[in-house]
C-alpha positions in Angstrom: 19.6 -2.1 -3.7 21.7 0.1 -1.6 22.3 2.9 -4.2 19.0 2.5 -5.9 16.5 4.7 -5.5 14.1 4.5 -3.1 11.1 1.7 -3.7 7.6 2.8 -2.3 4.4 0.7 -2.5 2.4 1.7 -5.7 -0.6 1.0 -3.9 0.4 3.4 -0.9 1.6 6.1 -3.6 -1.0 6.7 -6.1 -4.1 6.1 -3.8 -1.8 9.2 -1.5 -1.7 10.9 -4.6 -5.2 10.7 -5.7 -6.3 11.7 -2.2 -4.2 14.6 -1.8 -4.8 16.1 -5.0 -8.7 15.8 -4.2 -8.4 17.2 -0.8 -6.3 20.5 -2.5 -9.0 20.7 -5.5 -12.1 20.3 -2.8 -10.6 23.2 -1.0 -10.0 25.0 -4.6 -13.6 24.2 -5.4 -15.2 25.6 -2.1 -13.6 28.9 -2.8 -13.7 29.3 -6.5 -17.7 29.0 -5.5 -17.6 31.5 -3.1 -15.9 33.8 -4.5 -17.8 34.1 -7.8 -21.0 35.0 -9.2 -21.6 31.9 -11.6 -20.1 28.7 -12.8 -20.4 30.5 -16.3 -22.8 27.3 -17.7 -25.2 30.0 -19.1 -24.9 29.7 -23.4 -22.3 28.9 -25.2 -19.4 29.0 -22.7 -21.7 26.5 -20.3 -21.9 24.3 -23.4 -17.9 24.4 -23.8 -17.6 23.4 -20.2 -19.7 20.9 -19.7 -18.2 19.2 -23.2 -14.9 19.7 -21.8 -15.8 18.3 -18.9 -17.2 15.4 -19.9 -14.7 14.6 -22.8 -11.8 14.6 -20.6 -13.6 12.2 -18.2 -14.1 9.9 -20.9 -10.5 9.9 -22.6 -9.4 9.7 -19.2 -11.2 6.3 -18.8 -10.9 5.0 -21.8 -6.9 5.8 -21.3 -7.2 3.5 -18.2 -9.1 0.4 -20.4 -7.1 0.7 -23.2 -3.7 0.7 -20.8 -5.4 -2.3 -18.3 -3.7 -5.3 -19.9 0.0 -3.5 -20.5 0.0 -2.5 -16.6 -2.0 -6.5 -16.0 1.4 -7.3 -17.8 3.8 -5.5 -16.0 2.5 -6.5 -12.7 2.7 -10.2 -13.8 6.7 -9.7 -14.5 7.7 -7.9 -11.4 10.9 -8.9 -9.9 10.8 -10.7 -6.7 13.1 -8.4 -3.8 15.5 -10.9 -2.4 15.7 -9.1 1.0 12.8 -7.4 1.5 13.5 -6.6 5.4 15.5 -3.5 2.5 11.9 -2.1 2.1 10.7 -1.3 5.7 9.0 2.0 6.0 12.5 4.5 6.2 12.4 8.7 6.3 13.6 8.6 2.6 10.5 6.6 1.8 8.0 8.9 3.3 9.7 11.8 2.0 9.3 11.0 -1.3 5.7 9.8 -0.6 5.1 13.2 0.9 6.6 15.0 -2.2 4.6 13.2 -4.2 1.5 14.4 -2.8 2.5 17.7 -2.7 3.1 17.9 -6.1 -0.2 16.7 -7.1 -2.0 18.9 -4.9 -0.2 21.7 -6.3 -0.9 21.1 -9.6 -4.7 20.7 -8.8 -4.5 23.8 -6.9 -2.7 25.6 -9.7 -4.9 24.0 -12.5 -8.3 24.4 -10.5 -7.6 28.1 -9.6 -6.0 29.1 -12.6 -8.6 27.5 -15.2 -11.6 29.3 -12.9 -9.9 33.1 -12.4 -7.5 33.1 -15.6 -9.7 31.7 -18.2 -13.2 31.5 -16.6 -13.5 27.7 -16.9 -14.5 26.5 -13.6 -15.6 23.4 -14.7 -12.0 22.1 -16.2 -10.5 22.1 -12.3 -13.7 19.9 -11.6 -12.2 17.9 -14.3 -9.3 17.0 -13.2 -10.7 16.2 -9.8 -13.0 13.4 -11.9 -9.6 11.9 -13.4 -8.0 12.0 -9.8 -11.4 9.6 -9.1 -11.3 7.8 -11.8 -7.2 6.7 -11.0 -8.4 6.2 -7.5 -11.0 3.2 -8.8 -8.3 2.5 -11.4 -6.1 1.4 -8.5 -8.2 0.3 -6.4 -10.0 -2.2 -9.5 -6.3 -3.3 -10.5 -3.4 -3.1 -8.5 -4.7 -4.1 -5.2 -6.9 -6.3 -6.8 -4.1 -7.9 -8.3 -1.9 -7.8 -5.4 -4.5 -9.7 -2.8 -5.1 -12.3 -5.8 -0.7 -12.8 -6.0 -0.8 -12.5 -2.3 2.1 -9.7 -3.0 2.8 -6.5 -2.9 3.7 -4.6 -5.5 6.9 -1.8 -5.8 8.4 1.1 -7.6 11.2 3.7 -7.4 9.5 6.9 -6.3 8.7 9.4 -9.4 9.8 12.1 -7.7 13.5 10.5 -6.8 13.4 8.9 -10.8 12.1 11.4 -12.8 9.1 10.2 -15.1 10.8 9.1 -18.1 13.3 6.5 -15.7 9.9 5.8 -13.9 7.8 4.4 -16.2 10.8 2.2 -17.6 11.7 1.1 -13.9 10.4 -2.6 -13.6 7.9 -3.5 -10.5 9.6 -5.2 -7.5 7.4 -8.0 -5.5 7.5 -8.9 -1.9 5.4 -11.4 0.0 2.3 -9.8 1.2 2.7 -11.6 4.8 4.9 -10.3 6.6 8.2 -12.2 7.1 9.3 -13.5 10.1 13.2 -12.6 10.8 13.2 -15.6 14.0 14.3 -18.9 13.1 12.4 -21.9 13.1 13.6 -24.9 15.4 
């Protein structure tokens, strides 16, 4: 696993990401609302918001029922790391971690300002905040779930070292939850 890419805890990454990317669209939020006049939820444009608003939450969660039992799957097939003393916490690691939150608070940031001062839609940003909560239950309700049940933790080459396409066809990787003792018994 020497010239693979980097491995990082899916737990660790998506709950960063979520976190991040609610942090960035909280800050968005507090100065798209002082900055303006309204929220625009007065007639027809309100109307459009709030359906927007609400529809995307609910594809969004209906997305993450729908895909439960293909990621339940997935997890089940993970492919135990021989050597996992390979998958200590490194620099590359948390670089890619780091990226990865970046990136999704940059998008917030971009989506959140741009969707309230481009196209006077303040509630879409708020929108995508909601999905960022709803992943952040998703993970919560199935991966960590599953990894305290399995008593392992679950793995996967960072997206932003992969690229998304390679990502979601990398398999998972397993490691014992407890951590391994490198002494020898007598």
């Amino acid at each position: 696993m020497a010239c693979a890419p980097p491995l990082v805890r899916v737990v660790v990454a998506e709950l960063g990401e979520c976190l991040s990317g609610l942090l960035a669209g909280m800050a968005a939020d507090g100065l798209i609302f002082f900055t303006t006049d309204g929220l625009g939820l007065v007639g027809t444009v309100g109307r459009i918001q709030i359906i927007c608003f609400v529809g995307l939450a609910l594809l969004w969660a209906v997305n993450f029922l729908v895909s439960r039992p293909r990621q339940l799957r997935a997890f089940g097939s993970a492919v135990p790391v021989e050597d996992p003393s390979v998958l200590r916490p490194n620099e590359e690691q948390t670089r890619h971690l780091r990226r990865g939150r970046v990136r999704v608070a940059a998008f917030v940031l971009l989506v959140t300002l741009g969707s309230a001062y481009v196209l006077q839609f303040p509630f879409f940003g708020l929108g995508i905040q909601l999905v960022l909560c709803l992943g952040l239950v998703h993970t919560w309700r199935t991966t960590f779930r599953w990894e305290r049940r399995h008593g392992v933790h679950l793995w996967k080459p960072a997206l932003s070292a992969v690229g998304r396409e390679n990502w979601r066809r990398s398999p998972y990787y397993a490691t014992p939850s407890r951590p391994i003792s490198l002494a020898h018994n007598s």
